[in-house]
LUMTI-934145 format. One line per field, with one value per residue (C-alpha): y, x, z; residue in three letters; residue number from 1. Coordinates in nm, 4 decimals. Each point is the difference from the previous one (the first is absolute). Layout:
<atoms>
py: c(Y, ...)
px: c(X, ...)
pz: c(Z, ...)
r: c(ala, ...)
k: c(NUM, ...)
</atoms>
This chain:
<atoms>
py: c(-2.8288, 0.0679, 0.2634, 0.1700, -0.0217, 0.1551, 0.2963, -0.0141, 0.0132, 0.2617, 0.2250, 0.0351, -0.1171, -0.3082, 0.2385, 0.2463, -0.3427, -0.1144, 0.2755, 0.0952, -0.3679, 0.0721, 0.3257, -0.1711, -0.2424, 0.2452, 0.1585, -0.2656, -0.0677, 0.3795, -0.0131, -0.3658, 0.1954, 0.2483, -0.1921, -0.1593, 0.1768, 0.3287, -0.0060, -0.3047, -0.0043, 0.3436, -0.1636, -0.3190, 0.2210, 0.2241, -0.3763, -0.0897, -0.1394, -0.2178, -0.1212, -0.0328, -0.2717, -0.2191, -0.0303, -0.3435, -0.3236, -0.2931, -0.2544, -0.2935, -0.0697, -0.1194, -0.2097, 0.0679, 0.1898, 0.3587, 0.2562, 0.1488, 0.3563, 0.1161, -0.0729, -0.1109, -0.2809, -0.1183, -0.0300, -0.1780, -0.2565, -0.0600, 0.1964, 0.0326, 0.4193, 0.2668, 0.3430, 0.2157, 0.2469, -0.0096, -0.0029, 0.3926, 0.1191, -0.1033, 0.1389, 0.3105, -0.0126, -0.0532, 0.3092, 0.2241, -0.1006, 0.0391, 0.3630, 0.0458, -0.1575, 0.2285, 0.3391, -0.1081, -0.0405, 0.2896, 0.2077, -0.1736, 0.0511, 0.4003, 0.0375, -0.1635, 0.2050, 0.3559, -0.1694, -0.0127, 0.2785, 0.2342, 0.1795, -0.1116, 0.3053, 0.0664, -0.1973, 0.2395, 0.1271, -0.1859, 0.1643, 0.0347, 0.1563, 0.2585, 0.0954, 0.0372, 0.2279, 0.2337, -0.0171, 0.1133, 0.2948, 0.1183, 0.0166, 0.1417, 0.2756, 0.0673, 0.0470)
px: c(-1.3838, 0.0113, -0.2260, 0.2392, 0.2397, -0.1324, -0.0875, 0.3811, 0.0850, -0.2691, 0.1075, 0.3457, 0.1906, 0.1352, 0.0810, 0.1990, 0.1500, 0.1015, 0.2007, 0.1788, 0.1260, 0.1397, 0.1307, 0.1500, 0.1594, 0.1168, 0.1687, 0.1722, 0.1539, 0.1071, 0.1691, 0.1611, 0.1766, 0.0681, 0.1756, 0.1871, 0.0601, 0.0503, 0.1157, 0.1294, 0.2502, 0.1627, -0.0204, 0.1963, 0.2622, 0.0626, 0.0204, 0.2774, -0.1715, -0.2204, -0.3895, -0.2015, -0.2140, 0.2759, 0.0377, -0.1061, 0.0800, 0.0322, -0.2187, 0.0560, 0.2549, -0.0994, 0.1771, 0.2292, 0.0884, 0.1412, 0.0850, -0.2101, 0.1022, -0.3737, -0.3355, -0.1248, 0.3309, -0.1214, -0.3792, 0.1258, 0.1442, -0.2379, 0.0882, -0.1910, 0.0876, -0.1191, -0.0101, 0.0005, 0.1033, -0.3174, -0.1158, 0.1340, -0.0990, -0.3621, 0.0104, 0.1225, -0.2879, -0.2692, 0.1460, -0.0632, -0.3117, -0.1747, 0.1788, -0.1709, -0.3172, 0.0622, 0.0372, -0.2900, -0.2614, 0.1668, -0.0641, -0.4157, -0.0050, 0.0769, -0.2024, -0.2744, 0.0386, 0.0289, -0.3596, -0.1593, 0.1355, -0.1643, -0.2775, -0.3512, -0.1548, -0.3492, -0.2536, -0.2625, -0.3104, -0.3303, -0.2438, -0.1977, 0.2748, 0.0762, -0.4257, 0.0245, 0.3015, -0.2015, -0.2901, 0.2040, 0.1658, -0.2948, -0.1300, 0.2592, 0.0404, -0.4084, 0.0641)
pz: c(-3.2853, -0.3729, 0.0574, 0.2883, -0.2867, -0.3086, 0.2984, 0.0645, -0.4029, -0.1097, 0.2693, -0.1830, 0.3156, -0.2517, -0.2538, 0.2236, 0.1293, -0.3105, -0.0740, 0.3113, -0.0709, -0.3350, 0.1219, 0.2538, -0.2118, -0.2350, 0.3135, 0.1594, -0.3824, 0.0611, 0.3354, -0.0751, -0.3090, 0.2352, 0.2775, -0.2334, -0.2687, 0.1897, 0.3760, 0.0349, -0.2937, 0.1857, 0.3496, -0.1493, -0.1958, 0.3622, 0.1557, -0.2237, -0.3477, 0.2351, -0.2106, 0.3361, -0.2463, 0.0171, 0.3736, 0.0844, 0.2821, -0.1844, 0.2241, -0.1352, -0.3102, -0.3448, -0.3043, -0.0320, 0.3318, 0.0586, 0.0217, -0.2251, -0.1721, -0.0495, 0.1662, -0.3843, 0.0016, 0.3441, -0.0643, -0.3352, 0.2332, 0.1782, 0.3292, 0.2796, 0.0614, 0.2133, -0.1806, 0.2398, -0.2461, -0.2058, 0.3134, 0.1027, -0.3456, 0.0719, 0.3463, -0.1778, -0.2080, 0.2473, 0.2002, -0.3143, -0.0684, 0.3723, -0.0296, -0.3007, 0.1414, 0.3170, -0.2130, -0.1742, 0.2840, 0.1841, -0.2903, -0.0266, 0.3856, 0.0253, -0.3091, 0.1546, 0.3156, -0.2116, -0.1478, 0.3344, 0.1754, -0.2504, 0.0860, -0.1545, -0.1127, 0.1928, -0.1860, -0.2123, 0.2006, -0.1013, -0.2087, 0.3315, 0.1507, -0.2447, -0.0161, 0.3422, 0.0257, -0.2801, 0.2169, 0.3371, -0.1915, -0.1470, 0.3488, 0.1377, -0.2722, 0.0660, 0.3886)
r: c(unk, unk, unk, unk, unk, unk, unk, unk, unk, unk, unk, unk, unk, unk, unk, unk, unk, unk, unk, unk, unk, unk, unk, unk, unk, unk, unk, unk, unk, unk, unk, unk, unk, unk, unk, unk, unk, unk, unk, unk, unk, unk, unk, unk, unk, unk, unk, unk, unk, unk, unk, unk, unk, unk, unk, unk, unk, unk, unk, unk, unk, unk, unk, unk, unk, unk, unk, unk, unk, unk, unk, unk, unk, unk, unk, unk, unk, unk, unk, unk, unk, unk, unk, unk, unk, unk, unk, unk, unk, unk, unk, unk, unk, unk, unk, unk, unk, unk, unk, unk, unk, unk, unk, unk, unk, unk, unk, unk, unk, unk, unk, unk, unk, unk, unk, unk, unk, unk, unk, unk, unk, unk, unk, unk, unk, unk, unk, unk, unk, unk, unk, unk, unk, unk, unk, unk, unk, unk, unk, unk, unk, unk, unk)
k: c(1, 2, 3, 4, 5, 6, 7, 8, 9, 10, 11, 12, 13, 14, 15, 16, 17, 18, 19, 20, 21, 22, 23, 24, 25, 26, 27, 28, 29, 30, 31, 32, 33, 34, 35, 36, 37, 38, 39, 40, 41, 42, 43, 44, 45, 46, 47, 48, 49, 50, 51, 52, 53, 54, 55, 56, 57, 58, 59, 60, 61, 62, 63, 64, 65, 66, 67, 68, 69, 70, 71, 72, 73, 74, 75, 76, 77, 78, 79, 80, 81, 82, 83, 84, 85, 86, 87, 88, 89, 90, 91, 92, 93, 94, 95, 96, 97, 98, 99, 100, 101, 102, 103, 104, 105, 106, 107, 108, 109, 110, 111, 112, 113, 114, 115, 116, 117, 118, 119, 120, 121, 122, 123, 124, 125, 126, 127, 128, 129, 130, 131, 132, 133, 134, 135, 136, 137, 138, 139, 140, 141, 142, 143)
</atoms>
């Protein structure tokens, strides 16, 4: 088995692992910002002034007990809450990134299909080919 893997990490597959996973991560930082920082704040203001991140159920009530103005006051209670808010802004999220993913492997696909509809140029003729060509057109041009 640890021979299957150093196969697996000289081939560079780890490597090109490795950083599709910090890319990744870098990306998902980008498109949280964006949710929230971005579209959500003009989808709240259209909705009346309304932070989708502090849409919550309170589930159970905490000490002391609510209402609560804020998720933040409610979790420093002790609630029990369901954000659904936080909730839409990471189902927000995930819809940007898989169109992002999707552009990207649409793009990879037709690039990949312009690669192999090409046409391969005819290989070379062998060096026994090409003496044999000579030798039929020198006959020919003797006949």
């Amino acid at each position: 088995m640890l021979k299957e893997f150093k196969e697996f990490a000289a081939k560079g597959n780890m490597l090109d692992m490795a950083v599709g996973i910090v890319i990744g991560a870098a990306f998902a930082t980008i498109i949280t910002s964006l949710v929230n920082d971005i579209v959500m704040p003009p989808i709240g203001m259209a909705l009346g002034g309304v932070d989708f991140a502090e849409f919550y159920k309170v589930l159970q009530q905490g000490d002391p007990a609510g209402p609560y103005a804020t998720l933040a006051a409610a979790k420093e209670a002790g609630a029990v809450t369901m954000n659904w808010g936080i909730f839409i802004n990471a189902l927000i999220s995930f819809i940007i990134v898989a169109f992002a993913l999707f552009m990207v492997i649409k793009g990879f696909n037709k690039m990949k299909a312009e690669e192999e509809a090409a046409p391969e140029a005819p290989p070379e003729p062998s060096a026994e080919e090409t003496l044999l060509t000579e030798i039929r057109d020198l006959m020919k041009a003797k006949a």
